[in-house]
C-alpha positions as CSV (number, residue, x, y, z in Angstrom):
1,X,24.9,-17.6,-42.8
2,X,27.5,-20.5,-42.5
3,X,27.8,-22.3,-39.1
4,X,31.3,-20.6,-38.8
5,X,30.2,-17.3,-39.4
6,X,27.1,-18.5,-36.5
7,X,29.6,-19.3,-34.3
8,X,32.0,-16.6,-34.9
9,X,29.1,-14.0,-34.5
10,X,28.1,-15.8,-31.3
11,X,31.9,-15.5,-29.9
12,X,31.5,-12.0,-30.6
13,X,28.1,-11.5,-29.0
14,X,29.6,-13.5,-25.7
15,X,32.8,-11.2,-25.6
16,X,30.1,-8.1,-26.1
17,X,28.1,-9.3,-23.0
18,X,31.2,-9.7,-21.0
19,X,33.6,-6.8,-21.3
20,X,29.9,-4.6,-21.0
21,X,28.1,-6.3,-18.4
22,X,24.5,-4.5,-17.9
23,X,24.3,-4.1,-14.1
24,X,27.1,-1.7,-14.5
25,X,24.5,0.6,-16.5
26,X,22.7,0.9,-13.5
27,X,22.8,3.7,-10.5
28,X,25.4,5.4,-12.4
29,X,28.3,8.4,-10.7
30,X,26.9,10.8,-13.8
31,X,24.6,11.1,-16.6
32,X,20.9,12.2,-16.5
33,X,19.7,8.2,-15.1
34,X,22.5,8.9,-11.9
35,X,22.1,7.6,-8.9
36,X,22.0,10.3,-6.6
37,X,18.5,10.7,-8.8
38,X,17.2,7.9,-7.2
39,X,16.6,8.9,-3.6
40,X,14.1,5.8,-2.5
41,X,16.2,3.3,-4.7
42,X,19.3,4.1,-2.2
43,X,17.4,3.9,1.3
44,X,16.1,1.0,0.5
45,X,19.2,-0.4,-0.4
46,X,20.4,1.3,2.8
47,X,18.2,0.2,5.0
48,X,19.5,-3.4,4.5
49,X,22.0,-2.9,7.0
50,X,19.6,-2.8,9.7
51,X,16.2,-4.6,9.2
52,X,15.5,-8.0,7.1
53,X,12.3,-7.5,6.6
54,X,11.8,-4.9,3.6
55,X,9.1,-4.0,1.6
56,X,9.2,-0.8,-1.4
57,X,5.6,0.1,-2.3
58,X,5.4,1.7,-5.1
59,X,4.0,3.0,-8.5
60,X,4.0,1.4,-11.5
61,X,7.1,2.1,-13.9
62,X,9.3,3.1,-10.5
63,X,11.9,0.9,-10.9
64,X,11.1,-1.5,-7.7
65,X,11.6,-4.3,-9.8
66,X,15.0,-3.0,-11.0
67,X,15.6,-2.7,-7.3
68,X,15.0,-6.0,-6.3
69,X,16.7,-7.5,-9.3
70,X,19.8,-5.4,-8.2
71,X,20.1,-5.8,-5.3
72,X,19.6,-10.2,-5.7
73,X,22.4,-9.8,-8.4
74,X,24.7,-8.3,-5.7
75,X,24.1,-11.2,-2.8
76,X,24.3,-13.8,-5.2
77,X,27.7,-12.4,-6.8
78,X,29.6,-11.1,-4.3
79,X,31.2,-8.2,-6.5
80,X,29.7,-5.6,-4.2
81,X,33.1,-3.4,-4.7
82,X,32.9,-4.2,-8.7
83,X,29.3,-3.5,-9.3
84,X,28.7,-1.2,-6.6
85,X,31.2,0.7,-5.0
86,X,29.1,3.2,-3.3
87,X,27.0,0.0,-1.8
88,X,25.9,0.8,1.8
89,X,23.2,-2.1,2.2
90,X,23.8,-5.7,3.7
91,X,26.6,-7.4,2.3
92,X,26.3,-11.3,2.7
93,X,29.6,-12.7,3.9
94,X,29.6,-15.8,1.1
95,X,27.2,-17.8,-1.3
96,X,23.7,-17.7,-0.6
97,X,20.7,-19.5,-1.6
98,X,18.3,-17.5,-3.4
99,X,14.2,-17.3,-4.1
100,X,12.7,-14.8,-6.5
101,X,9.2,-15.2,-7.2
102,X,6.5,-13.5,-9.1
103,X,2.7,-13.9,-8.9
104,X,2.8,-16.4,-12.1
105,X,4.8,-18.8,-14.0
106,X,4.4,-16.9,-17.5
107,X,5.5,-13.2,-15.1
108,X,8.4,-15.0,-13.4
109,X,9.5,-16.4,-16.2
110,X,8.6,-13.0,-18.7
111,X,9.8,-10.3,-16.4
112,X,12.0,-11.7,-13.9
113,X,13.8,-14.4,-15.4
114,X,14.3,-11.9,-18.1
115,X,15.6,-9.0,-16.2
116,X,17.8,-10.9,-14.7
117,X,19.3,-13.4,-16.9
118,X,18.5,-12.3,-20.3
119,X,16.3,-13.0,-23.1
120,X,14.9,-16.7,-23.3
121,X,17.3,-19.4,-24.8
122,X,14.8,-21.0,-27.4
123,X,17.5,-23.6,-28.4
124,X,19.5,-25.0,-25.6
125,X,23.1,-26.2,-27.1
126,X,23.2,-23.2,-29.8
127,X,26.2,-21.1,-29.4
128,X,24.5,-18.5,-31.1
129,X,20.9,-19.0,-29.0
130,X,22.9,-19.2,-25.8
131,X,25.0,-16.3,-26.5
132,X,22.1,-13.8,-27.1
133,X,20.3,-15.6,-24.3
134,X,21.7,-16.0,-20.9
135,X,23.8,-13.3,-19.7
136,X,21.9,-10.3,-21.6
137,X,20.2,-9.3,-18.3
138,X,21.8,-7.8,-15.2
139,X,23.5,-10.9,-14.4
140,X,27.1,-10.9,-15.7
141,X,26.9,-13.7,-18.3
142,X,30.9,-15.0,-16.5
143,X,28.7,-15.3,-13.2
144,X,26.3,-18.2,-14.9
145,X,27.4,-21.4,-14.4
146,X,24.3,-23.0,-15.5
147,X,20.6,-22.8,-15.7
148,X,18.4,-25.7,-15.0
149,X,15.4,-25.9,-17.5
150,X,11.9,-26.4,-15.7
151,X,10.3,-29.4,-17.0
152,X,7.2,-29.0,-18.5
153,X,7.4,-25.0,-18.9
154,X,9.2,-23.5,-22.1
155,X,11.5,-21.7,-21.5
156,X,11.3,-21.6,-18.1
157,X,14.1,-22.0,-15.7
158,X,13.6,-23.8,-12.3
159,X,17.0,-22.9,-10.9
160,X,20.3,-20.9,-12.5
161,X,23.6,-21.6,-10.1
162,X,25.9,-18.7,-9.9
163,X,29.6,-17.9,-9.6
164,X,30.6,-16.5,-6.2
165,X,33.3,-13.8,-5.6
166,X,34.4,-16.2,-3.0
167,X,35.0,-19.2,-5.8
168,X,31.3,-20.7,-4.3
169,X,28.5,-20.8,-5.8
170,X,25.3,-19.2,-5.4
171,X,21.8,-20.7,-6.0
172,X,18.8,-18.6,-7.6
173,X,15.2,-20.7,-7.6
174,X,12.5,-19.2,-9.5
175,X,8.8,-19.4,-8.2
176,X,5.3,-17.9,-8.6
177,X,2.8,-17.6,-6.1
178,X,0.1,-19.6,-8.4
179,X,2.4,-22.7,-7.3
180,X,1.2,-21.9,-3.8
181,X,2.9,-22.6,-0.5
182,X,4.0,-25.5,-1.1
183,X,7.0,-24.3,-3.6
184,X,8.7,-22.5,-0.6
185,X,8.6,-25.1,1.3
186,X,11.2,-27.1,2.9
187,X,14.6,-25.2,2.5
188,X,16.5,-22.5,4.2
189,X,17.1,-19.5,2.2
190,X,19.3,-16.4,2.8
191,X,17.1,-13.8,0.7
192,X,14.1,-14.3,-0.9
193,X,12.9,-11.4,-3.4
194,X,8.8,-11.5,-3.9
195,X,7.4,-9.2,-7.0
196,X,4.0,-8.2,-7.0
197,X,1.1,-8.7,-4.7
198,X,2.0,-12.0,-2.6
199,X,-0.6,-13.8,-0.8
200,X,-0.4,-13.9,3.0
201,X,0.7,-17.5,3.1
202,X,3.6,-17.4,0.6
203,X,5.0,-14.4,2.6
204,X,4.5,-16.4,5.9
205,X,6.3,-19.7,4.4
206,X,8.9,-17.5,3.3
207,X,10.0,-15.7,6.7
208,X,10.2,-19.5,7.9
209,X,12.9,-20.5,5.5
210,X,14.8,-17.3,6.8
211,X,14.3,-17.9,10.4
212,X,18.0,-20.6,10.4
213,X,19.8,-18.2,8.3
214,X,19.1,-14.7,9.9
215,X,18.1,-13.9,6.1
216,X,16.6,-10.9,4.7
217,X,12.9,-10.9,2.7
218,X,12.7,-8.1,0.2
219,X,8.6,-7.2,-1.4
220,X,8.8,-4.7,-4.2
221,X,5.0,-4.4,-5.9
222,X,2.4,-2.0,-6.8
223,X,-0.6,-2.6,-4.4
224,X,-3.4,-2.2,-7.2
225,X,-5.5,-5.4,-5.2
226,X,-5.4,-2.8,-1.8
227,X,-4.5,-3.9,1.7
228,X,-4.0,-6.5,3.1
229,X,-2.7,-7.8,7.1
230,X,0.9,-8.1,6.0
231,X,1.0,-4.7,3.7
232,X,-1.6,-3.2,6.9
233,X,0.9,-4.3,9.6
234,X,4.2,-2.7,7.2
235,X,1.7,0.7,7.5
236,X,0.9,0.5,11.3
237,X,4.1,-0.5,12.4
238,X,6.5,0.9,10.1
239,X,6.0,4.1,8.7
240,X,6.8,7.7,10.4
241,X,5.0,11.3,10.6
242,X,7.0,12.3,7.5
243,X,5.7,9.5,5.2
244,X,9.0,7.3,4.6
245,X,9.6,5.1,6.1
246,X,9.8,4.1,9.9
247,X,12.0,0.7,11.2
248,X,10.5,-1.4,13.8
249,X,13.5,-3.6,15.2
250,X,10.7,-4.5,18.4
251,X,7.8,-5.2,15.5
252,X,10.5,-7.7,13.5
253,X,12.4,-5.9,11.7
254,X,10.3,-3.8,9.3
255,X,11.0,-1.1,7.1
256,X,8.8,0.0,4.6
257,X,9.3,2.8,1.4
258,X,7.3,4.4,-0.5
259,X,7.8,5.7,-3.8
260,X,5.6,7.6,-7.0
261,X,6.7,9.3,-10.3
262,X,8.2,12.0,-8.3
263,X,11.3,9.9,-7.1
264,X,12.3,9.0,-10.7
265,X,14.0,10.9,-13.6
266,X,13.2,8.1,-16.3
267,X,9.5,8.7,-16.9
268,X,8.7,11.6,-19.1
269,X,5.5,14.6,-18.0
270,X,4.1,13.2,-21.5
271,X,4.6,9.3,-20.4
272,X,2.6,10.1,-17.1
273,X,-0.2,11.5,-18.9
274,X,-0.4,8.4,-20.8
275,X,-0.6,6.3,-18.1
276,X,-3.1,8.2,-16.1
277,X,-5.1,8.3,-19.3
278,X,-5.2,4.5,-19.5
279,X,-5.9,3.9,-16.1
280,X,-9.3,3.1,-14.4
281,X,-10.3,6.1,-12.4
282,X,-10.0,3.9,-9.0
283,X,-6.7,2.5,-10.1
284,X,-4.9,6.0,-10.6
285,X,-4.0,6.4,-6.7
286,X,-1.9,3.0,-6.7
287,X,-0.7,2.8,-9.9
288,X,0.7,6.3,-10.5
289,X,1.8,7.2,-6.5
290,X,1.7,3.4,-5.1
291,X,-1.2,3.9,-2.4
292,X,-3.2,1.0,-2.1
293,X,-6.4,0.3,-4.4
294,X,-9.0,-2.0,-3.7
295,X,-10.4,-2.0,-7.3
296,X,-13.4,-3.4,-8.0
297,X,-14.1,-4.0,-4.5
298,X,-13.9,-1.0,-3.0
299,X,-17.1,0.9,-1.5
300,X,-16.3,3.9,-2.0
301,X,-14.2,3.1,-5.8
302,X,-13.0,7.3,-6.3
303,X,-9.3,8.6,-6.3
304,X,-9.0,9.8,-2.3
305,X,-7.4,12.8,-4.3
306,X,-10.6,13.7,-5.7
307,X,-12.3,14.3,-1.9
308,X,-9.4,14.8,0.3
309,X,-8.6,18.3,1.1
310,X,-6.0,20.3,3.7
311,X,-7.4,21.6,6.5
312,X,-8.8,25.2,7.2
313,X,-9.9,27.0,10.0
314,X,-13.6,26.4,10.2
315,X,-16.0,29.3,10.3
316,X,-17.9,29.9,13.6
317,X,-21.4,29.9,11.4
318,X,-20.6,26.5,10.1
319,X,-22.9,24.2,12.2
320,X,-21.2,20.6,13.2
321,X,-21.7,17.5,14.6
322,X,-20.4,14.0,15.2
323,X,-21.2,10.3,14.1
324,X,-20.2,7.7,16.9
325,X,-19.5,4.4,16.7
326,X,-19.6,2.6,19.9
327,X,-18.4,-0.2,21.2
328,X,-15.6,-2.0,24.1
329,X,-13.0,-3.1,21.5
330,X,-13.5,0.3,19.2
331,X,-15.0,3.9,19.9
332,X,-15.0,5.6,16.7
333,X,-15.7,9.4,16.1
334,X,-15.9,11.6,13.2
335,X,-16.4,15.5,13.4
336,X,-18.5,16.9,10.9
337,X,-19.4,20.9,9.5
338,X,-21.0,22.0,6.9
339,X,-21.1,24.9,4.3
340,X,-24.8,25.6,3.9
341,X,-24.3,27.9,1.1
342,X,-22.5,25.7,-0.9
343,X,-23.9,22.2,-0.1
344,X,-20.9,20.9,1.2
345,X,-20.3,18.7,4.4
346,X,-16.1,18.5,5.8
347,X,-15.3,15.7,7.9
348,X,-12.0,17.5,10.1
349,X,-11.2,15.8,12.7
350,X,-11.4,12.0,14.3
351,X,-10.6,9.7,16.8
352,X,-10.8,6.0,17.6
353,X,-9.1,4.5,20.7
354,X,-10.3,0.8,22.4
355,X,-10.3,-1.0,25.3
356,X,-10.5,1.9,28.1
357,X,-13.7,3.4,30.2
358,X,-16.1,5.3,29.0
359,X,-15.2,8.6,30.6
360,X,-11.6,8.5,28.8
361,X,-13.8,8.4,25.0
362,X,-16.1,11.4,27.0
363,X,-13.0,13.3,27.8
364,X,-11.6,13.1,24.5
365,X,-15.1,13.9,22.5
366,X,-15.7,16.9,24.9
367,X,-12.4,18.5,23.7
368,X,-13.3,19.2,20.5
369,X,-16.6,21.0,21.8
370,X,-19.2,19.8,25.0
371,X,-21.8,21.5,23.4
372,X,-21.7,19.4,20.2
373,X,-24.3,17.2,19.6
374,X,-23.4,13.2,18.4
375,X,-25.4,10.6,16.2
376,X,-24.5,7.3,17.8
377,X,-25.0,4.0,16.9
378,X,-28.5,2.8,17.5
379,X,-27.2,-1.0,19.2
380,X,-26.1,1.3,22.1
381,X,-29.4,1.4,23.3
382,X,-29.0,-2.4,24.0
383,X,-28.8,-3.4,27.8
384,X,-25.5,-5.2,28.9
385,X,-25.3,-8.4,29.9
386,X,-23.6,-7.7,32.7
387,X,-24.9,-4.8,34.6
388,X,-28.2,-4.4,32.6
389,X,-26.9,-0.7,31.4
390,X,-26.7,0.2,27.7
391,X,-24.1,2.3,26.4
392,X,-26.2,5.1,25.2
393,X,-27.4,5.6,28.5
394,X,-23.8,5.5,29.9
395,X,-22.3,8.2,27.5
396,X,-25.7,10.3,27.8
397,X,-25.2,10.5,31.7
398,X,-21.6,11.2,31.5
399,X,-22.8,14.2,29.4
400,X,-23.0,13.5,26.2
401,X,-25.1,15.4,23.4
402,X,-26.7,11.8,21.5
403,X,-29.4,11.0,19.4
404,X,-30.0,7.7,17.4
405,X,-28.4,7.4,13.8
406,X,-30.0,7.1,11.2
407,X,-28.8,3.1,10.6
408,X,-30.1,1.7,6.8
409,X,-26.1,0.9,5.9
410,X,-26.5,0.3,2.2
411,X,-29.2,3.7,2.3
412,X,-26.2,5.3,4.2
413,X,-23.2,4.2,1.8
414,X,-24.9,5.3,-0.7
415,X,-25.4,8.5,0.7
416,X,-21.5,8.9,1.3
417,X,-20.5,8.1,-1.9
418,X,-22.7,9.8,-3.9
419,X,-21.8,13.1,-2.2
420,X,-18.1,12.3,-2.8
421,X,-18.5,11.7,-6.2
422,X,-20.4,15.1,-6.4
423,X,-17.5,16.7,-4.4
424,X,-20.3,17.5,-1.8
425,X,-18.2,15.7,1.3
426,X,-14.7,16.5,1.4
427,X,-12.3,15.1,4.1
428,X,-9.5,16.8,5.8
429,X,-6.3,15.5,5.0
430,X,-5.0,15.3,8.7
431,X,-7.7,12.3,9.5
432,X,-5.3,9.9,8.1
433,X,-7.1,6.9,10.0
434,X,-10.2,7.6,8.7
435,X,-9.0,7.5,5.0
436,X,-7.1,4.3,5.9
437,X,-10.5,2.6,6.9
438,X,-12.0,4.1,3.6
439,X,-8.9,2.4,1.3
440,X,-9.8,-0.9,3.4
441,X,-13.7,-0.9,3.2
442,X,-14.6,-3.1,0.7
443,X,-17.3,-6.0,-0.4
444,X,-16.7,-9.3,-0.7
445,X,-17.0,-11.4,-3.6
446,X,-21.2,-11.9,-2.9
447,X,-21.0,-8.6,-2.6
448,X,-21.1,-8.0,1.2
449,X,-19.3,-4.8,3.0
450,X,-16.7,-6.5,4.8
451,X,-16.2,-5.3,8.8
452,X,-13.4,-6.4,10.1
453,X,-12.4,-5.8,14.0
454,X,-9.2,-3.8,13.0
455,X,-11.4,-1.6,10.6
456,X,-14.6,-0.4,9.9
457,X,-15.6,1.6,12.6
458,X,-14.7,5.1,11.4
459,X,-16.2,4.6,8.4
460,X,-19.5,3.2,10.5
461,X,-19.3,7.1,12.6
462,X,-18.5,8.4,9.1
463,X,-22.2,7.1,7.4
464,X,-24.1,8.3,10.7
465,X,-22.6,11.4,10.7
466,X,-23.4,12.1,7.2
467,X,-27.2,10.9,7.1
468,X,-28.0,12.2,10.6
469,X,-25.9,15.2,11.1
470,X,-27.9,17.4,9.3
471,X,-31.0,16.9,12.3
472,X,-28.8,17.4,14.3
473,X,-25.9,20.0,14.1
474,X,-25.5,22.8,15.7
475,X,-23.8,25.9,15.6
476,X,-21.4,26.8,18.9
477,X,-23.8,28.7,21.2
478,X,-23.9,32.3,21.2
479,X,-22.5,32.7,17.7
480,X,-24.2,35.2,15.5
481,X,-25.9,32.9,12.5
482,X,-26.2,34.4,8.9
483,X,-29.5,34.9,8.0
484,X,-30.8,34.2,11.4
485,X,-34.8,34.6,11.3
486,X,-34.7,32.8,7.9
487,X,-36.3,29.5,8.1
488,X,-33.4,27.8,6.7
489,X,-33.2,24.6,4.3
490,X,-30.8,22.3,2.1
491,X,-31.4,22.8,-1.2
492,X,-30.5,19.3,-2.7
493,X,-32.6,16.6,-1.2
494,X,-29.5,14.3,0.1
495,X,-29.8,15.9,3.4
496,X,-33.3,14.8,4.5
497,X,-35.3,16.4,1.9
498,X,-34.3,19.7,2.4
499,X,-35.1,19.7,6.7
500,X,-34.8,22.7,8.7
501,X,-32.1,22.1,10.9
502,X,-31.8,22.1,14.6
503,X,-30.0,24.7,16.1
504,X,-29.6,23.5,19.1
């Protein structure tokens, strides 16, 4: 090929990208990839008008990075009424300045930069290169003005500048989190887009450079590394009863969505099974319905899927008890039964509250039953400090059913999960709390379980409960016992080796 005919087929290419610029492919009025098919796409975008502080967690192959690419492509163009019409999100009065970062140079500059510029420019200067280069991504190639190589990185771009609607220009900078804190420092930024799992500083330094400009912070990611305090604080403060989303204008300005397979069209029944097939079995949960994963270092490393169950109403044969975890900041309490025929233990109800007297934790424990009996932890036998009391003695003379748990915590860890994993302990869905602490409990990189003040404690009332509730349980008094006369025992050994139980 002669250097006319390059240049002629690169003139042709350039014209192609214009007149058929991709964003316009996206959120279509029709056509079996329409909008309308994208429900948690459009309330994201929505939610923009209100809150600034956005986060979409969510599954892999979703489409949150398509959201966040999008939606920068909008702010730093202007052509809301070109490219979007139907647009109900913030609209930015005039040029902004721009972050997008991913968790590495080679992502940023692979996925990102890519999405939303266009396949890499290899030779800077080529008509041909440049033509099948910048502008073959959501951004309009007639909205580049230019893109600023990063020195020292192929390929990479540290900054592309941007035509305005307004006849400004906008600024995009790209980052990764490996560059540390350090990289967002020192500006003022109107939106800044982070991909992936960001670490707790990065998203700190970044809500700084917003503070000036009243800008917005947008987190799209698939939490496959778990919780952590920012994700947590998006959960506790920002979510409602029906699993959406809940804004927090008092909590900053928070809104968080959530989103799996089921809120897309574009992912096949026979592209799902893939995917699950390739997955690790602890990774399924976050990667195919975005709830967060702790990996390797959870405790308890199973699907929540695989144990959790909806609730039923519990037989009156079915003898219960409950594991207490005691304390002034936390009171933690899990509610056990169990199916002797089958072998099977249901945790169904829970509670933790802090910070208020004893006899409000009493109140609240004797409502589910006063004749129950409790394991409790065994460091509430400890005198106080203050009035030479200990705790057990307290909640046993405010009328409290307790014995001493059973306290070995790796013995009693292993205990839990090996009865999960056997489907032998199943947990009703309603104790949502209780299968938050499980997502969060996790080990360290020696290998320690990690207790945090915020978490912890339920799944402390959960291990007592398990190894001890078997002594322990009873069935509500007066209620006619199958089999009763027959010396009763667990056939599997995980209970005690097969003790009789106490029936109160």
């Amino acid at each position: 090929m002669t250097t006319a005919e390059k240049l002629e087929l690169a003139l042709a290419v350039d014209r192609h990208v214009k007149e058929h610029s991709k964003i316009l492919t996206f959120y279509p009025d029709a056509g079996p990839l329409r909008r309308e098919l994208y429900p948690k796409h459009l309330e994201f975008f929505a939610l923009g008008r209100e809150y600034r502080n956005r986060m979409m967690m969510a599954s892999n192959r979703s489409g949150k990075s398509t959201v966040g690419c999008f939606e920068t492509v909008l702010h730093a163009t202007g052509r809301y009424k070109e490219y979007a019409p139907w647009w109900e999100g913030k609209r930015f009065g005039g040029p902004i300045s721009c972050i997008v970062a991913g968790d590495t140079n080679l992502t940023t500059r692979d996925i990102l930069q890519v999405k939303l510029f266009g396949r890499l420019t290899r030779k800077l200067g080529d008509p041909l290169s440049e033509a099948l280069g910048l502008g073959t991504g959501m951004m309009p190639k007639d909205a580049i003005i230019r893109a600023t190589p990063r020195r020292g990185a192929e390929d990479a771009y540290e900054q592309v500048t941007i035509k305005h609607v307004s006849g400004g220009t906008s600024v995009i900078k790209l980052r990764s989190f490996e560059q540390g804190e350090e990289a967002f420092q020192g500006t003022e930024e109107h939106l800044v887009w982070l991909d992936e799992n960001f670490p707790e500083g990065v998203y700190s330094e970044c809500l700084t450079r917003l503070a000036t400009t009243d800008g917005h912070l947008l987190s799209t990611f698939t939490p496959i590394h778990g919780l952590n305090p920012v994700i947590k604080q998006f959960m506790d403060t920002a979510r409602r009863g029906d699993g959406r989303h809940r804004a927090e204008k008092e909590a900053g300005s928070r809104a968080l969505v959530t989103a799996d397979w089921s809120s897309v069209p574009h992912l096949s029944e026979q592209a799902k099974a893939d995917l699950l097939a390739s997955y690790l079995p602890h990774e399924i949960e976050a990667r195919s319905l975005g709830i967060p994963s702790l990996g390797h270092g959870a405790v308890y490393p199973l699907a929540q899927s695989d144990y959790v169950c909806d609730s039923f109403p519990i037989p009156e044969h079915y003898p219960r008890a409950f594991g207490f975890d005691v304390g002034w900041n936390w009171n933690a309490v899990v509610w056990s039964c169990w199916d002797r025929e089958s072998d099977t233990q249901y945790i169904y109800g829970e509670y933790i509250r802090g910070q208020v007297p004893p006899d409000v934790h009493v109140a609240a424990i004797k409502a589910r039953g006063d004749w129950l009996s409790g394991a409790i932890d065994p460091a509430s036998s400890a005198s106080s400090q203050a009035d030479g009391r200990s705790l057990f003695g307290i909640y046993t003379g405010l009328g409290l059913k307790l014995y001493m748990a059973e306290n070995g915590v790796e013995a009693g860890v292993t205990q839990v999960y090996q009865r999960l994993a056997a489907g032998k302990l199943k947990i009703f869905r309603n104790c949502v709390k209780l299968l938050e602490d499980m997502r969060l409990y996790h080990r360290d990189e020696r290998g320690v379980i990690v207790k945090q003040k915020e978490y912890g404690h339920l799944n402390d009332a959960l291990r007592y409960v398990t190894m001890s509730g078997p002594r322990i349980a009873r069935v509500r008094p007066g209620t006619r016992r199958p089999g009763e006369g027959d010396d009763f025992q667990w056939s599997s050994s995980s209970f005690g080796g097969g003790k009789p139980w106490c029936w109160g």
